[in-house]
CHARMM-style PDB file with segment names, atoms N, HN, CA, C and O in Angstrom:
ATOM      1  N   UNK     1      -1.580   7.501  -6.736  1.00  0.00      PROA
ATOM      2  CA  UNK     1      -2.461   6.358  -6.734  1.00  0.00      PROA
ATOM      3  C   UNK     1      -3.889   6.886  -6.648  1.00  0.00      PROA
ATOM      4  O   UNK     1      -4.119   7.742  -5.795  1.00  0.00      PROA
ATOM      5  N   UNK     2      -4.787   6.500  -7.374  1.00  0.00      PROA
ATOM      6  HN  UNK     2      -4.600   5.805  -8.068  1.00  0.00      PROA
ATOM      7  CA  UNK     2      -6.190   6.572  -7.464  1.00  0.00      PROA
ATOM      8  C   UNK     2      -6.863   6.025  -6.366  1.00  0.00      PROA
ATOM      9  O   UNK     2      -6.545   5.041  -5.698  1.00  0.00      PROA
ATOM     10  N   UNK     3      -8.029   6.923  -6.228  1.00  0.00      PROA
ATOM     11  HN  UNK     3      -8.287   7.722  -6.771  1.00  0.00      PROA
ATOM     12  CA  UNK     3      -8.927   6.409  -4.917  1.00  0.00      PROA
ATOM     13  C   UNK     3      -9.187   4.420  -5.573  1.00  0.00      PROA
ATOM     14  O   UNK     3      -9.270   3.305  -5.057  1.00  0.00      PROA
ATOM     15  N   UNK     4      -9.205   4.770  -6.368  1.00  0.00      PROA
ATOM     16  HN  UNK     4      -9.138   5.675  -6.787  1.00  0.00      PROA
ATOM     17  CA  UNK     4      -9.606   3.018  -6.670  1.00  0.00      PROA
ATOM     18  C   UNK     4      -8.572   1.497  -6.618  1.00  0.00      PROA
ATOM     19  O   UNK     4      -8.823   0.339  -6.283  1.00  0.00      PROA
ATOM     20  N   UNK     5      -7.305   2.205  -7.140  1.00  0.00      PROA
ATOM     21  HN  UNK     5      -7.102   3.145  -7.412  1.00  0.00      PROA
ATOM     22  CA  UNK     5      -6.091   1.256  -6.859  1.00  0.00      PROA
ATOM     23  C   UNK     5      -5.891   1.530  -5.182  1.00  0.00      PROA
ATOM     24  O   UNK     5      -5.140   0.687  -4.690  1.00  0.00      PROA
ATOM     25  N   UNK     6      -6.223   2.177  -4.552  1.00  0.00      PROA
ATOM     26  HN  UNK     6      -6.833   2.862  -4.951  1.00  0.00      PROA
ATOM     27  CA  UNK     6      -5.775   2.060  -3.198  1.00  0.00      PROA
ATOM     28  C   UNK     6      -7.248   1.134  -2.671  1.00  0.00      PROA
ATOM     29  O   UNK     6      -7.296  -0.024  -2.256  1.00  0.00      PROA
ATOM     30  N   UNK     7      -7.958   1.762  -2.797  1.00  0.00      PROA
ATOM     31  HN  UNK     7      -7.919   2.703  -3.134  1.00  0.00      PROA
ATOM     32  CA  UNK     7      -9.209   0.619  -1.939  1.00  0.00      PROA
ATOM     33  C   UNK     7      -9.056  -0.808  -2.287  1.00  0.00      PROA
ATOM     34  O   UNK     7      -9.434  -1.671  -1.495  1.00  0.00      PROA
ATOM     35  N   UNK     8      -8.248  -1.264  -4.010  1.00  0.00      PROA
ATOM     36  HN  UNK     8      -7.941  -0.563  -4.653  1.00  0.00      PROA
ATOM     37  CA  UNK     8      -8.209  -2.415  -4.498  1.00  0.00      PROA
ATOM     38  C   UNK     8      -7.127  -3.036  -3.742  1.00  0.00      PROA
ATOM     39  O   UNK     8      -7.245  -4.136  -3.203  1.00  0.00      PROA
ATOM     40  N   UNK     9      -6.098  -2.341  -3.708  1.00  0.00      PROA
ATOM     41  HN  UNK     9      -6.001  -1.447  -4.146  1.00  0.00      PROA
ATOM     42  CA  UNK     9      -4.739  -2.342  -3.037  1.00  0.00      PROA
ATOM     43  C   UNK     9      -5.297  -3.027  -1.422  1.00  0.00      PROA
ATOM     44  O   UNK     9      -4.989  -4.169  -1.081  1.00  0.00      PROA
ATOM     45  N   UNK    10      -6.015  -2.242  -0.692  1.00  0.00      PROA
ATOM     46  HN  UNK    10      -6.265  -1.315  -0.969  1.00  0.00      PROA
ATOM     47  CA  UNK    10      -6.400  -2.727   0.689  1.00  0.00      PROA
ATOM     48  C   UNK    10      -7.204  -3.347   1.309  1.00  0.00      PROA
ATOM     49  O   UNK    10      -7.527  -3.462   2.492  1.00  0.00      PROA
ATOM     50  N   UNK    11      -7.730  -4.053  -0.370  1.00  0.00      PROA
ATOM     51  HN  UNK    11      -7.467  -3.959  -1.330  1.00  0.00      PROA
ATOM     52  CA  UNK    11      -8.997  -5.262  -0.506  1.00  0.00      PROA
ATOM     53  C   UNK    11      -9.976  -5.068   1.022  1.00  0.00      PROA
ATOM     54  O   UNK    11      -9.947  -5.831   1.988  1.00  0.00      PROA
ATOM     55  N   UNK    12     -10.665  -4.030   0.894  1.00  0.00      PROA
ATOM     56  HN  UNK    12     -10.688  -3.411   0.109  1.00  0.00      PROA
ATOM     57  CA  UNK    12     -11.577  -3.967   1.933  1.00  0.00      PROA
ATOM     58  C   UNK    12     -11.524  -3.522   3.330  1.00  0.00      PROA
ATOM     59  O   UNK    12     -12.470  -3.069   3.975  1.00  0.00      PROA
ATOM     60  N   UNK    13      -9.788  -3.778   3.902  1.00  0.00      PROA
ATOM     61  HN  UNK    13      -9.020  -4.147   3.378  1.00  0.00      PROA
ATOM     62  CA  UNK    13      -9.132  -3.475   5.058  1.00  0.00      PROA
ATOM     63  C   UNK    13      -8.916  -2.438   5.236  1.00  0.00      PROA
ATOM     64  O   UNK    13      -8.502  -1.660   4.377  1.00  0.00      PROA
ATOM     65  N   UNK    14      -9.211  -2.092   6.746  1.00  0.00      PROA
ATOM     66  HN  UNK    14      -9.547  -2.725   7.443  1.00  0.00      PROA
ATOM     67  CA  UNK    14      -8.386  -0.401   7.187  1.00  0.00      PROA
ATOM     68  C   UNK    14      -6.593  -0.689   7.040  1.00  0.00      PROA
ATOM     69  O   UNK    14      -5.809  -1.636   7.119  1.00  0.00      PROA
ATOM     70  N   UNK    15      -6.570   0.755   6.785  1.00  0.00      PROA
ATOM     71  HN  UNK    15      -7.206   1.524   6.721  1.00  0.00      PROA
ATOM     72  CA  UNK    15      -4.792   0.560   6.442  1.00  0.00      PROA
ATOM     73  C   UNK    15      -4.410   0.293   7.916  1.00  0.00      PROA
ATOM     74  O   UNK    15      -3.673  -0.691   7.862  1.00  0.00      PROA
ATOM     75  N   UNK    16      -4.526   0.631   9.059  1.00  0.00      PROA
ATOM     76  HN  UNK    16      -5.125   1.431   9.103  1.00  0.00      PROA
ATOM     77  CA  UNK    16      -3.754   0.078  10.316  1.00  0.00      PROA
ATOM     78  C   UNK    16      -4.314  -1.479   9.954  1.00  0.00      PROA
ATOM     79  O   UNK    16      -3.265  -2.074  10.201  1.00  0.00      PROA
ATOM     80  N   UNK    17      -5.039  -2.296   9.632  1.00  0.00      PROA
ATOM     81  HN  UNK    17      -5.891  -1.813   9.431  1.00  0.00      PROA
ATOM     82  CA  UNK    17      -5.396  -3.220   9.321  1.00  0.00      PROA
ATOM     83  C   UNK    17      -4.055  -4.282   9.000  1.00  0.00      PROA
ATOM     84  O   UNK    17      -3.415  -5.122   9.632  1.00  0.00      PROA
ATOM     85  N   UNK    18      -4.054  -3.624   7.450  1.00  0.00      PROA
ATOM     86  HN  UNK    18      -4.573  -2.941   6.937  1.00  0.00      PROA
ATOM     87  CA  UNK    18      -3.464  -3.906   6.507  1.00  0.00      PROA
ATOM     88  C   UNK    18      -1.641  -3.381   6.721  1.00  0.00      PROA
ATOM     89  O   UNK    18      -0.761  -3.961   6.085  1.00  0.00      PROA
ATOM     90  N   UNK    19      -1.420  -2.584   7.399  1.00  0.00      PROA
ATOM     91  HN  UNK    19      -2.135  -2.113   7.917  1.00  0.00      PROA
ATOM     92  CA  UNK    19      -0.051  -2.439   7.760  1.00  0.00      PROA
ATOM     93  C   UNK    19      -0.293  -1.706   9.158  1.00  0.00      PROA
ATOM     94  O   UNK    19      -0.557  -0.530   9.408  1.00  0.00      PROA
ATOM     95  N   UNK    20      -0.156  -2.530   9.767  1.00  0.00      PROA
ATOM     96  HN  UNK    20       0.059  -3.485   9.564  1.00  0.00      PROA
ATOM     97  CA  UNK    20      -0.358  -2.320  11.252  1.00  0.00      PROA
ATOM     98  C   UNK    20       0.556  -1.756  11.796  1.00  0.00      PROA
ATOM     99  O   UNK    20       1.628  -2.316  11.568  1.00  0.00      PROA
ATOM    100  N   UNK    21       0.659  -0.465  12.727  1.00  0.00      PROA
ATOM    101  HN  UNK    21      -0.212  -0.011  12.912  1.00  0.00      PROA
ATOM    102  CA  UNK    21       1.367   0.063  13.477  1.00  0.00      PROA
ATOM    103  C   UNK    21       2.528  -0.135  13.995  1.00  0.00      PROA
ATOM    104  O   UNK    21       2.116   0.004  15.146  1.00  0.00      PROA
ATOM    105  N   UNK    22       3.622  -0.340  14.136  1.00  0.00      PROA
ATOM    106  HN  UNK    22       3.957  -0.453  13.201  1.00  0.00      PROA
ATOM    107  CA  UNK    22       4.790  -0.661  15.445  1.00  0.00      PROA
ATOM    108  C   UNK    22       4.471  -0.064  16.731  1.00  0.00      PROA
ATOM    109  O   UNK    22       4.307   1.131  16.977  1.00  0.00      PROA
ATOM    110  N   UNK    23       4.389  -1.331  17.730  1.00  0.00      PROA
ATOM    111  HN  UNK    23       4.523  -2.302  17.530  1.00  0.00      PROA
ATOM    112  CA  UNK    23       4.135  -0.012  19.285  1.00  0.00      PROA
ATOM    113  C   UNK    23       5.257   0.232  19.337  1.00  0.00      PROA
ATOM    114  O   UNK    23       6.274  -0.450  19.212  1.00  0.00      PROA
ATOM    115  N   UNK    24       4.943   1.905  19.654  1.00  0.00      PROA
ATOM    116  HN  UNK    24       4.116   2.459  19.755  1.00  0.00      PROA
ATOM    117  CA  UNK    24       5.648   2.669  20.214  1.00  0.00      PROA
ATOM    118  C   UNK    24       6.126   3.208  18.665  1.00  0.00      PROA
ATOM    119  O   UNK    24       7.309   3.448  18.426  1.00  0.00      PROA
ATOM    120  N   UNK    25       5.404   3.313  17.983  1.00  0.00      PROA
ATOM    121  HN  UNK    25       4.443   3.118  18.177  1.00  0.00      PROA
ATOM    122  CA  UNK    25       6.299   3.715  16.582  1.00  0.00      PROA
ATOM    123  C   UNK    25       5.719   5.268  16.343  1.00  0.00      PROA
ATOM    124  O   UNK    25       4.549   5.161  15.976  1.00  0.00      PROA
ATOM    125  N   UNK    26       6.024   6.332  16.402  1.00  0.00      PROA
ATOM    126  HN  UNK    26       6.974   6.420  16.700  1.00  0.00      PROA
ATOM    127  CA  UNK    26       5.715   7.625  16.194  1.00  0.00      PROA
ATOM    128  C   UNK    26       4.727   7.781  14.801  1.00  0.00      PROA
ATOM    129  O   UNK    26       5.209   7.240  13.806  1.00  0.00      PROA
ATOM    130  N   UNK    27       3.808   8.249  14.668  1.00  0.00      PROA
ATOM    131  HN  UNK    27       3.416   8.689  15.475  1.00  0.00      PROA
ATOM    132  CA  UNK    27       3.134   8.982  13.587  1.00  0.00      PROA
ATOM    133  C   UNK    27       3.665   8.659  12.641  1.00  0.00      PROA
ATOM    134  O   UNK    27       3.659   7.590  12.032  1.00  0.00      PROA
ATOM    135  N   UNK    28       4.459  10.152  12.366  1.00  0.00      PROA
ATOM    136  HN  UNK    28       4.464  11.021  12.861  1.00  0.00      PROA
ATOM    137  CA  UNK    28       5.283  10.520  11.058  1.00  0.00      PROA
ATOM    138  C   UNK    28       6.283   9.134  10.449  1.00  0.00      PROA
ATOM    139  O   UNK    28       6.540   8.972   9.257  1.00  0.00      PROA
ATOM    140  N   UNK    29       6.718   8.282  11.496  1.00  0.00      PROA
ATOM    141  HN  UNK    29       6.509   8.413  12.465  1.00  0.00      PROA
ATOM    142  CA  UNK    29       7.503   7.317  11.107  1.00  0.00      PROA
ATOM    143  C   UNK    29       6.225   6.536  10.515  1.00  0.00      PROA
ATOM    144  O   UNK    29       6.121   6.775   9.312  1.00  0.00      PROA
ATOM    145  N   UNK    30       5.228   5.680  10.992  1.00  0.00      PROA
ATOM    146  HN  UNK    30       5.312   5.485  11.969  1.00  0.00      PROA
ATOM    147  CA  UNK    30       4.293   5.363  10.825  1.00  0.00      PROA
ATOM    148  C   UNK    30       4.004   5.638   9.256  1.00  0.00      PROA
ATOM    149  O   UNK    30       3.915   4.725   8.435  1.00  0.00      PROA
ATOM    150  N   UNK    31       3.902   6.683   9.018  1.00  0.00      PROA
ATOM    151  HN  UNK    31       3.975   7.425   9.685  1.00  0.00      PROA
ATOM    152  CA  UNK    31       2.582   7.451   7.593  1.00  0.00      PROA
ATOM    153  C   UNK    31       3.594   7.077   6.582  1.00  0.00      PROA
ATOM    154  O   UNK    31       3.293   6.727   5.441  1.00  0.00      PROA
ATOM    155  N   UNK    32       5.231   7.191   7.191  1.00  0.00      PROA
ATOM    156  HN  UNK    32       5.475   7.476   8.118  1.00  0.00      PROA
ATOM    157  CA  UNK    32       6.353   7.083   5.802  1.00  0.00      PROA
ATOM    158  C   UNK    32       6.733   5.413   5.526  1.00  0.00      PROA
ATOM    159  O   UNK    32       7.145   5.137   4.399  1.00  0.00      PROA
ATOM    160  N   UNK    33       6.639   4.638   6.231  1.00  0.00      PROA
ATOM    161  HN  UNK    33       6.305   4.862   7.146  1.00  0.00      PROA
ATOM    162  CA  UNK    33       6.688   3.076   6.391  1.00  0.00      PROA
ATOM    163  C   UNK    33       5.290   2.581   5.262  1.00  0.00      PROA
ATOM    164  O   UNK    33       5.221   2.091   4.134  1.00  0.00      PROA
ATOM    165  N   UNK    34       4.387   2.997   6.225  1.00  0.00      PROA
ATOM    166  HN  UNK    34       4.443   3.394   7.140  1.00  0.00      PROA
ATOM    167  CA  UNK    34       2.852   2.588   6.102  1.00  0.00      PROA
ATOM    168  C   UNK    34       2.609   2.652   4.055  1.00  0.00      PROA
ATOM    169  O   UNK    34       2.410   1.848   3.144  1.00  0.00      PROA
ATOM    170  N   UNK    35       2.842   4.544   4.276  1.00  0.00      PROA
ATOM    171  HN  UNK    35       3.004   5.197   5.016  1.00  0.00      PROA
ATOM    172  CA  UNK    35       2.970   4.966   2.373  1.00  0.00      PROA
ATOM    173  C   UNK    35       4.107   4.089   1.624  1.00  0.00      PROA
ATOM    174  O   UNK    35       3.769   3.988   0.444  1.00  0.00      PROA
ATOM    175  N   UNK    36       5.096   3.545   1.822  1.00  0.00      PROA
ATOM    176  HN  UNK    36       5.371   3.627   2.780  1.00  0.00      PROA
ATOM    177  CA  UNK    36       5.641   3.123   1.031  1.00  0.00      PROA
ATOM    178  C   UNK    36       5.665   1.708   1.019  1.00  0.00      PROA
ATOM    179  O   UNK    36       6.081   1.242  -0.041  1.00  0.00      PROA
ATOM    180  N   UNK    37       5.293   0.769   2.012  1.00  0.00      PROA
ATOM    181  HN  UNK    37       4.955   1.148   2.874  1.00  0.00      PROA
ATOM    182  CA  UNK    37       5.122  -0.476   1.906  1.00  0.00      PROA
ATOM    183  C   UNK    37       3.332  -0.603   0.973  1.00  0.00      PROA
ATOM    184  O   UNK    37       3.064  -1.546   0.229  1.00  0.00      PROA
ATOM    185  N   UNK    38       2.353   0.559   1.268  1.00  0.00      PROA
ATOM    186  HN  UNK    38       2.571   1.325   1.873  1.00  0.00      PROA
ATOM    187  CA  UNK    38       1.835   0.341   0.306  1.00  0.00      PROA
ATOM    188  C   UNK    38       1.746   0.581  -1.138  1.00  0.00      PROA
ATOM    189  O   UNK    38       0.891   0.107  -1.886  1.00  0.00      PROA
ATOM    190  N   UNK    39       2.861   1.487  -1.508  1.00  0.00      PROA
ATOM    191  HN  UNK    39       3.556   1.872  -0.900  1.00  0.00      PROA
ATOM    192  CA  UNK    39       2.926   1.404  -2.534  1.00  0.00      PROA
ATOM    193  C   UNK    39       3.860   0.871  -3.358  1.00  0.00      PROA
ATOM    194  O   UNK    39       4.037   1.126  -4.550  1.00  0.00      PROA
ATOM    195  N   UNK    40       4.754  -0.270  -2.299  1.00  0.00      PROA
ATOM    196  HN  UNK    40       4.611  -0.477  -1.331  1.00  0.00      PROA
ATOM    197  CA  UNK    40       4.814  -1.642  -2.824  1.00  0.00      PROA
ATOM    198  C   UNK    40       4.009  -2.885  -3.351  1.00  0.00      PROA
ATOM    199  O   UNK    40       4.436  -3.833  -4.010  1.00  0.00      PROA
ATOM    200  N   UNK    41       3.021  -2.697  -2.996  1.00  0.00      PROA
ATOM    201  HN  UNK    41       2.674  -1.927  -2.460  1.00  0.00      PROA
ATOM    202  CA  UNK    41       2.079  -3.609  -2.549  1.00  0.00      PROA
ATOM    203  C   UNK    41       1.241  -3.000  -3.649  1.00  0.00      PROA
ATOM    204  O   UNK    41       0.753  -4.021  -4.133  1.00  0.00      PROA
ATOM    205  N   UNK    42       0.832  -2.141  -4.252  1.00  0.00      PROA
ATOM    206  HN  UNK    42       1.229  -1.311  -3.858  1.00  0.00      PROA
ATOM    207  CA  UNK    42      -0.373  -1.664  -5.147  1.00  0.00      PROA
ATOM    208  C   UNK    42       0.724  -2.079  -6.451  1.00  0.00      PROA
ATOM    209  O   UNK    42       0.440  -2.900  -7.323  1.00  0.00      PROA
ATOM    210  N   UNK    43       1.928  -1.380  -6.375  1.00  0.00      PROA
ATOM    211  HN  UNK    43       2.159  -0.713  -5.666  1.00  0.00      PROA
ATOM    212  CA  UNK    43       2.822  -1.661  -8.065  1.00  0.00      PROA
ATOM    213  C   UNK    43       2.940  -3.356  -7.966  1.00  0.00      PROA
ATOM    214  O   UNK    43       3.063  -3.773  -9.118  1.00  0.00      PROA
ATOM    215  N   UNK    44       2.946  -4.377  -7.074  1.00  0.00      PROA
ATOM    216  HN  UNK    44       2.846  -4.038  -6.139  1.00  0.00      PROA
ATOM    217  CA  UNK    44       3.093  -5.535  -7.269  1.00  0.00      PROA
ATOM    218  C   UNK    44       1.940  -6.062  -7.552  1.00  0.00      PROA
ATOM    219  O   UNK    44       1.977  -7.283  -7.704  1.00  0.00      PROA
ATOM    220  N   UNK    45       0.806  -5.500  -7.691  1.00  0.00      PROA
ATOM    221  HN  UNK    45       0.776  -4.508  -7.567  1.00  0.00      PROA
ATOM    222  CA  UNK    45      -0.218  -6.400  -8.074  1.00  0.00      PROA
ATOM    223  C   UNK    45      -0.524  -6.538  -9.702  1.00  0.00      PROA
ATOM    224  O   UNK    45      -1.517  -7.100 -10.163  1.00  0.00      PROA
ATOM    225  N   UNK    46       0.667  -5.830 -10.579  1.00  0.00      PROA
ATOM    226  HN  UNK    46       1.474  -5.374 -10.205  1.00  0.00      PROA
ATOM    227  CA  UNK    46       0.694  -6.245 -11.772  1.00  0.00      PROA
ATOM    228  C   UNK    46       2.137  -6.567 -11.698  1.00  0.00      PROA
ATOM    229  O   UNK    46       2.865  -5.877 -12.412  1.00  0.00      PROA
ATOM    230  N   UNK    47       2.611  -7.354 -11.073  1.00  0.00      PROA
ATOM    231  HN  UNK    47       2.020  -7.914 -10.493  1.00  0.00      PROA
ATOM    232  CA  UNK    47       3.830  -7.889 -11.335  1.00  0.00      PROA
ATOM    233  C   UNK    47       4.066  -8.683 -12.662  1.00  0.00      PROA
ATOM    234  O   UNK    47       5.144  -8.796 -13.245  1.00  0.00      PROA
ATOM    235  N   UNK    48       2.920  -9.187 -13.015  1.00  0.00      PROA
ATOM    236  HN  UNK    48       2.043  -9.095 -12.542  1.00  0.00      PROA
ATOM    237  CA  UNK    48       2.590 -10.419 -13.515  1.00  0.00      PROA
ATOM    238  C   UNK    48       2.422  -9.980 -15.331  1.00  0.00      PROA
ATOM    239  O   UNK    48       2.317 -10.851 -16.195  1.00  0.00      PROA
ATOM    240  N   UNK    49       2.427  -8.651 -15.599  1.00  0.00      PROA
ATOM    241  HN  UNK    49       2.512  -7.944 -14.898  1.00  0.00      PROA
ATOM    242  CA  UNK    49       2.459  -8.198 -17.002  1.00  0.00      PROA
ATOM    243  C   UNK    49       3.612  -8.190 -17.398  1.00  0.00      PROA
ATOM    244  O   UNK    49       4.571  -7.645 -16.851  1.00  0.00      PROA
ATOM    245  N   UNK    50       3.590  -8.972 -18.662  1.00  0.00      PROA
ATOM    246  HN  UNK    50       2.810  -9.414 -19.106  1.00  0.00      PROA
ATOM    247  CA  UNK    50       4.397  -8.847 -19.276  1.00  0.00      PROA
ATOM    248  C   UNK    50       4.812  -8.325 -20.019  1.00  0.00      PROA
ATOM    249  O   UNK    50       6.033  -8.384 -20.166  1.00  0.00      PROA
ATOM    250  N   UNK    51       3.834  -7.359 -21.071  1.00  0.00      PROA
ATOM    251  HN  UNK    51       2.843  -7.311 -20.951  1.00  0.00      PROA
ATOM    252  CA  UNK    51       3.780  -6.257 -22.079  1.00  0.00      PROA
ATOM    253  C   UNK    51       4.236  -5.078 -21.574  1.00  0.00      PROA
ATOM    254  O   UNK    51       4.068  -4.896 -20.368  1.00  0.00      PROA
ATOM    255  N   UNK    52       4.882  -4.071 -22.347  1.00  0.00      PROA
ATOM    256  HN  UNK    52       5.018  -4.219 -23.326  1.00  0.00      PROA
ATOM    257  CA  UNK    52       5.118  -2.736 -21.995  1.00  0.00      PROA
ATOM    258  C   UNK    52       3.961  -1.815 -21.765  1.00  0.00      PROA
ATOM    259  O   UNK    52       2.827  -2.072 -22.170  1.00  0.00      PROA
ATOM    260  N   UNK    53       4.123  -1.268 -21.429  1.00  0.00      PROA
ATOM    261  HN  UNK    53       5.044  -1.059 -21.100  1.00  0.00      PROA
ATOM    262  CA  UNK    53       2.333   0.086 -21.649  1.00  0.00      PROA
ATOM    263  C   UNK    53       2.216   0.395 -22.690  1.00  0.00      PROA
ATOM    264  O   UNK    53       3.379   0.548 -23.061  1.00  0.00      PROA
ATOM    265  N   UNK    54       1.263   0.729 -23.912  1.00  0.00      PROA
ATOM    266  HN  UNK    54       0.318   0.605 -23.610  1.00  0.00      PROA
ATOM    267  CA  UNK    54       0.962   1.423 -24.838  1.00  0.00      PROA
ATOM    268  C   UNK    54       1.489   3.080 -24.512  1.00  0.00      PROA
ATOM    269  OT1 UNK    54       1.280   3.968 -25.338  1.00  0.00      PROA
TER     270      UNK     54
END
């Protein structure tokens, strides 16, 4: 992901912001949750195309 789809991705918000911590949730669990719910969240914001890629 590009510095630019991620800042677009987190519309302005800090990522603890935007996917906030679990208390008591360790780091490493944290960074692997955190990375992949956002990069749910960045591929769904073209959910909405319908064309293939060139």
């Amino acid at each position: 992901m590009a510095r630019g789809g991620l800042m677009a991705t987190l519309g302005g918000l800090r990522l603890t912001t935007f996917i906030p911590p679990r208390a008591g949730e360790p780091i490493a669990d944290y960074a692997a949750r955190a990375t992949g719910e956002l990069m749910v969240r960045y591929l769904a914001q073209d959910a909405d195309d319908t064309e293939p890629p060139a």
